[in-house]
N, C-alpha and C positions, 0 to 999 in steps of 0.2 A: 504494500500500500504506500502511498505518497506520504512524504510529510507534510507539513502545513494545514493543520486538523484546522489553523484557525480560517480561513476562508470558509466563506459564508455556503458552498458549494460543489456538492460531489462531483455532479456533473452538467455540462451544460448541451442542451441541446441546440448546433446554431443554424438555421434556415430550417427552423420549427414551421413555419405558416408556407414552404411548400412542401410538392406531391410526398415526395419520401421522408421528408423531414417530419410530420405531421404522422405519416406510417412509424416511423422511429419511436415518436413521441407515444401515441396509443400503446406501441410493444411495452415500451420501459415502464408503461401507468400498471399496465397487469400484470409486469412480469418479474419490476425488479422489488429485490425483497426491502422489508419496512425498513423508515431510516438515512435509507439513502436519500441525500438531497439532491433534487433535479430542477433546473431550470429551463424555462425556455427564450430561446433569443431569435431576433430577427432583426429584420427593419420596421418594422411599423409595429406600434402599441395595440390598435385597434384588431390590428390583422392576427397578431398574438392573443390580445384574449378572444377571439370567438375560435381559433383550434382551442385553447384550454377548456372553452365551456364544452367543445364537440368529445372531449378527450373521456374516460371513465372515471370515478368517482375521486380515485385515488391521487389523481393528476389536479384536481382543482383548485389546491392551495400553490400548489408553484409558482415560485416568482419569473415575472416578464422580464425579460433582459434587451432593451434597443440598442443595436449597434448596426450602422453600417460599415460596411469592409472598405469602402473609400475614408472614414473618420479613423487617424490612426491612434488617437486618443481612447474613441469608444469603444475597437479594439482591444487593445491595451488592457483596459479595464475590466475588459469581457473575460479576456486568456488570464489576468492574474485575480479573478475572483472564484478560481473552479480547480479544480485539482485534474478534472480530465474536461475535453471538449470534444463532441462529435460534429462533425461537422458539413449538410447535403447542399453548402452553398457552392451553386458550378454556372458555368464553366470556369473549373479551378484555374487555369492559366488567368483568369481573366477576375476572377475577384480572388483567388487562395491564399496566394504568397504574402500579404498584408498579417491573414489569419496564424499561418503555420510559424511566422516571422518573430507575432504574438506568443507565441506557445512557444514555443521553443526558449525564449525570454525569459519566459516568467517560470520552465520551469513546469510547466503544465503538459501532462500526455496530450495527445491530441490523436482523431481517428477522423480519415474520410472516404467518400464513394467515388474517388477518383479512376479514371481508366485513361488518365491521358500521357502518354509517355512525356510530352516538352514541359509539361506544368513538374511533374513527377521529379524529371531531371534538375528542374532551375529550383527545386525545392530541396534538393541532396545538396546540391554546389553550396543554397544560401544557409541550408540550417544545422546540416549536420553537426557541424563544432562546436557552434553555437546548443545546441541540447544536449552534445554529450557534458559538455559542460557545465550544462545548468542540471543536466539531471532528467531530462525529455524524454519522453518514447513517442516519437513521431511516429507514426503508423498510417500508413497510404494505403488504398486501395482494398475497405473493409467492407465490401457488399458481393456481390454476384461477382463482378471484379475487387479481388481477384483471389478470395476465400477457398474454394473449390478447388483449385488449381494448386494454391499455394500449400494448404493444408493436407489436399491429399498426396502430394510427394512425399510433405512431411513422414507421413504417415506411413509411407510405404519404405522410406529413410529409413525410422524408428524399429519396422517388425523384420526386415534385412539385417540394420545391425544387434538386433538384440537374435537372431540367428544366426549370425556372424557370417550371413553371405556374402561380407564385402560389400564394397561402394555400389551405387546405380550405374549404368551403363545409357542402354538406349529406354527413354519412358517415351511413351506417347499416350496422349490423354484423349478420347474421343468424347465430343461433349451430347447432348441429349438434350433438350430442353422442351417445354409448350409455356408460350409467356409472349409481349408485347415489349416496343419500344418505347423507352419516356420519352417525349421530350426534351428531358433534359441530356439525357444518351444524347441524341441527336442535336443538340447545341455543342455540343461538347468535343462531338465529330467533327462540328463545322467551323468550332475555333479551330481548332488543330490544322485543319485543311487550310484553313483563310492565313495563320501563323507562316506555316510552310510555303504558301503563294508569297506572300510579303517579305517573308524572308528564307531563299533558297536552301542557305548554309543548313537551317534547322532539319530538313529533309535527311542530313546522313545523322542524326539526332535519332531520327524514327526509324529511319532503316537499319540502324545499329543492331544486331542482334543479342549485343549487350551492352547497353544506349544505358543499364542502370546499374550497369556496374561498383561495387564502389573502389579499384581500381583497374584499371581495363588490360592495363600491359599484365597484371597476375594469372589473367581469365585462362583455362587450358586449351591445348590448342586443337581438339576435336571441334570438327564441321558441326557447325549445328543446322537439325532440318529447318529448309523455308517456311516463313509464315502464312505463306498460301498454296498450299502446292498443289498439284494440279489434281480435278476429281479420281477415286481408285477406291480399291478396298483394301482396306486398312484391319489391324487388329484379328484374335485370333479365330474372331467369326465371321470373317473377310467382309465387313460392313463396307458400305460403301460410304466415302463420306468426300465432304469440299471443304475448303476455305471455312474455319472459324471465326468469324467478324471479332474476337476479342484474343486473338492467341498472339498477335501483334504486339498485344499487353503485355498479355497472362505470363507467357514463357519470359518475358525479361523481371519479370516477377519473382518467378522461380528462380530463376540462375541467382537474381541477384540476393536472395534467401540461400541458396547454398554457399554464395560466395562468404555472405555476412558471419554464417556458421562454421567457418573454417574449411568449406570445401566438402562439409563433411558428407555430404548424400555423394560424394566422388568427383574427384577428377579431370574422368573421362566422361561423365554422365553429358548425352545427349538429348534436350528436350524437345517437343511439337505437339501441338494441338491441331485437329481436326473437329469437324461438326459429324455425327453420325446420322446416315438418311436411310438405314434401313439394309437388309443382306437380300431381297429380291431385286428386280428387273424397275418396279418402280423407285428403287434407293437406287439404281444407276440413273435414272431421268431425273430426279430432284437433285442429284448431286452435281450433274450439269447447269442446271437451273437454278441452283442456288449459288454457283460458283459466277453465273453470267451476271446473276441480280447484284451478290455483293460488287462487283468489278464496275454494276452500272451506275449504283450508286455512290461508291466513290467517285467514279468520274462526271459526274450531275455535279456531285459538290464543289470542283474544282473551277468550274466556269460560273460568272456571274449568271447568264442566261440562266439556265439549268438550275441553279441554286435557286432564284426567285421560286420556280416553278415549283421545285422539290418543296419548298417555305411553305407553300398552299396547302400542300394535300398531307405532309409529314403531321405527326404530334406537335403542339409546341411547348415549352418549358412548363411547367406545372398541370398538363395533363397526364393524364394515366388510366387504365383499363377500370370498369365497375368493378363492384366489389365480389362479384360474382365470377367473373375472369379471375380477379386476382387467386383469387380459392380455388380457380378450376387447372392453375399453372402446375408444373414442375421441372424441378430441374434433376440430371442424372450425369455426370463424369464417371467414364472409365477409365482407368488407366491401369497401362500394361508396363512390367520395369521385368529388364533385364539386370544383373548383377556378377560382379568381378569371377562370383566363385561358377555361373552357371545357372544359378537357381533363378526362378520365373518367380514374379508375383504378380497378382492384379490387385486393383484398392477400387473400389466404387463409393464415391462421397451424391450422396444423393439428397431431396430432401420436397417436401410440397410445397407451392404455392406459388406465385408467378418470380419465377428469378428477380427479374428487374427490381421488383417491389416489394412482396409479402414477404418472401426470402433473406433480398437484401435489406429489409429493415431485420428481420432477425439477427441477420450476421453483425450486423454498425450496432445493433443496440447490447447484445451479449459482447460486443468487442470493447465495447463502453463500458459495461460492466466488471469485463473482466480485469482492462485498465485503471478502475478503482478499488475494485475490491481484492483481486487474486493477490497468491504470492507469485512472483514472475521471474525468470532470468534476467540478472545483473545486469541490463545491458541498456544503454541509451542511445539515440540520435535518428538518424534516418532512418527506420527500421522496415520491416515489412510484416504480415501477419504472423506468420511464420517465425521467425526469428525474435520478433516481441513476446509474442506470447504462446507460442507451438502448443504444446499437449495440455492447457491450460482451458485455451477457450475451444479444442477439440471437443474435451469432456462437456464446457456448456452447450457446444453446439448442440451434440448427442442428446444432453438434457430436456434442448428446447426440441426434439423431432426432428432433426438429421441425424443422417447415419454417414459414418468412416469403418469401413470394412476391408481388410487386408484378407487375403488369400493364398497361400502357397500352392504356386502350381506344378513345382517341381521342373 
């Protein structure tokens, strides 16, 4: 647990009054145990109390907290009144770095639902020192991105080396989902893309395959697989699968959680995500078609024409599915790891309710929790799930109705 009991604040929740942040909020009313103090913050007073009255019973004394992320004062004040901060205000390139800048200052963990590698990176450069310093656990990417990914290697790390099969070798994850896009997903894409137009250089930032390293000349020197590679079937039920719209992320997620751990999931370990579209005749036609959609719609967003047009008919920031989708969602990763000695494992991290939302509030708000409450590994600064807080918030995950399942396959 943190020091500094005296702060008025266990945890704060910041872009409480949008779509996820408001999901967050609801989770932590029912779930987190008595005592804990939670606040909520945003921009606007008014817009803050009507989620608090929408919220369960238990949510309705929390204090409002007004800060915008352009005020670096009200900032400031927000990051050193809270022992941890969660935080679903995005597109993080574009309001974050003010926030995480705060937090790392004061001293304060901080947790967000980030998927964008150039915010990600200019957040390593600016804060790392700065919180190992102060005592921080900056923690990036605690929702749908990049939970799954990050934790089920873990996980599969953990039951290899307590077999003693040696390091990871080749993993490949195929992911599984039924869920919608936010809006805010889709801003977030289109900072990134707009960033990259304006400025070229940023492009070998995102093409890096280890763009979050935290030193890049250490990295080992096994090829790692592309982030989009071409449709096939993959995995040991020769699924068919395309292009993963988030493995662009996910896999620098990973590596950089192995790096941070001393290398320890291996060496030689080779990461990739894939989408799974099924092992018949129509998972070979959706895996073409969904390998042309992603390609289309990256290329829509690169040109202003295109961009308008996409602006129309996409989600936009603070939308998201009924509440009837959200329940009707799930998400499922497999992954397959080879190992030094020979031995096979698979790990399935699975879990209900639409990724984007139901899900990723579960993951942000247990990861909230587990930054205030848990005991955790020693460790401070730029962190990632994994590496903050590994077999920690595994166990809550499990608690709240996900499952991490390890398998020896021989």
């Amino acid at each position: 647990m943190l020091a500094g009991m005296d702060r008025p604040h266990d945890l704060v929740v910041y872009g409480a009054t949008g779509y996820v942040g408001e999901l967050t909020a609801a989770y932590l009313a029912e779930h987190a145990p008595a005592g804990v103090r939670i606040a909520l913050a945003g921009r606007s007073a008014d817009k803050l109390a009507a989620v608090r009255a929408r919220l369960p019973q238990a949510a309705r004394d929390w204090p409002l907290l007004v800060a915008d992320s352009s005020d670096a004062e009200a900032v400031e004040r927000l990051a050193g009144s809270t022992r941890v901060l969660v935080t679903t205000v995005g597109p993080y390139a574009r309001y974050g770095l003010p926030v995480v800048e705060a937090c790392a200052r004061a001293g304060t963990h901080y947790a967000d639902l980030t998927g964008e590698v150039l915010f990600h990176r200019d957040a390593i450069d600016r804060v790392d020192k700065i919180a190992r310093d102060s005592g921080a656990k900056i923690v990036h990417s605690c929702g749908y991105d990049s939970i799954p990914s990050d934790l089920g290697v873990f996980v599969l790390h953990e039951r290899a080396e307590a077999d003693g099969a040696g390091g990871l070798t080749d993993v490949s994850l195929i992911a599984g989902a039924k869920g919608g896009f936010s809006g805010g997903t889709i801003d977030s894409l289109r900072a990134q893309v707009e960033t990259v137009a304006a400025d070229p250089s940023r492009r070998l930032v995102v093409a890096d395959l280890h763009s979050l390293s935290p030193e890049r000349a250490a990295e080992p020197v096994p090829r790692q697989p592309a982030d989009a590679p071409a449709p096939g079937r993959r995995g040991s039920r020769g699924t068919w699968t395309a292009p993963f719209v988030m493995a662009s992320y996910n896999t620098r997620v990973v590596r950089r959680s192995n790096a941070l751990l001393g290398f320890a999931y291996g060496r030689s370990m080779r990461y990739g995500e894939t989408m799974g579209l099924g092992t018949g005749p129509a998972g070979a036609v959706a895996a073409v078609g969904v390998t042309a959609g992603l390609a289309g719609l990256l290329a829509g967003f690169s040109t202003a024409p295109t961009r308008a047009v996409l602006d129309r008919v996409l989600p936009k920031p603070g939308e998201g599915p009924s509440p009837q989708a959200r329940a009707a969602g799930w998400f499922r990763m497999d992954i397959e790891a080879g190992t030094e000695s020979g031995r096979r494992y698979h790990a399935r991290v699975a879990g209900k309710g639409d990724p984007g939302y139901a899900a990723t509030a579960v993951m942000l708000g247990e990861s909230g929790l587990c930054l205030a409450l848990d005991d955790l590994p020693d460790r401070a600064g730029s962190l990632t799930p994994a590496s903050a807080m590994g077999s920690a918030l595994v166990e809550r995950l499990v608690a709240a109705g996900h499952s991490y399942t390890v398998t020896d396959l021989r």
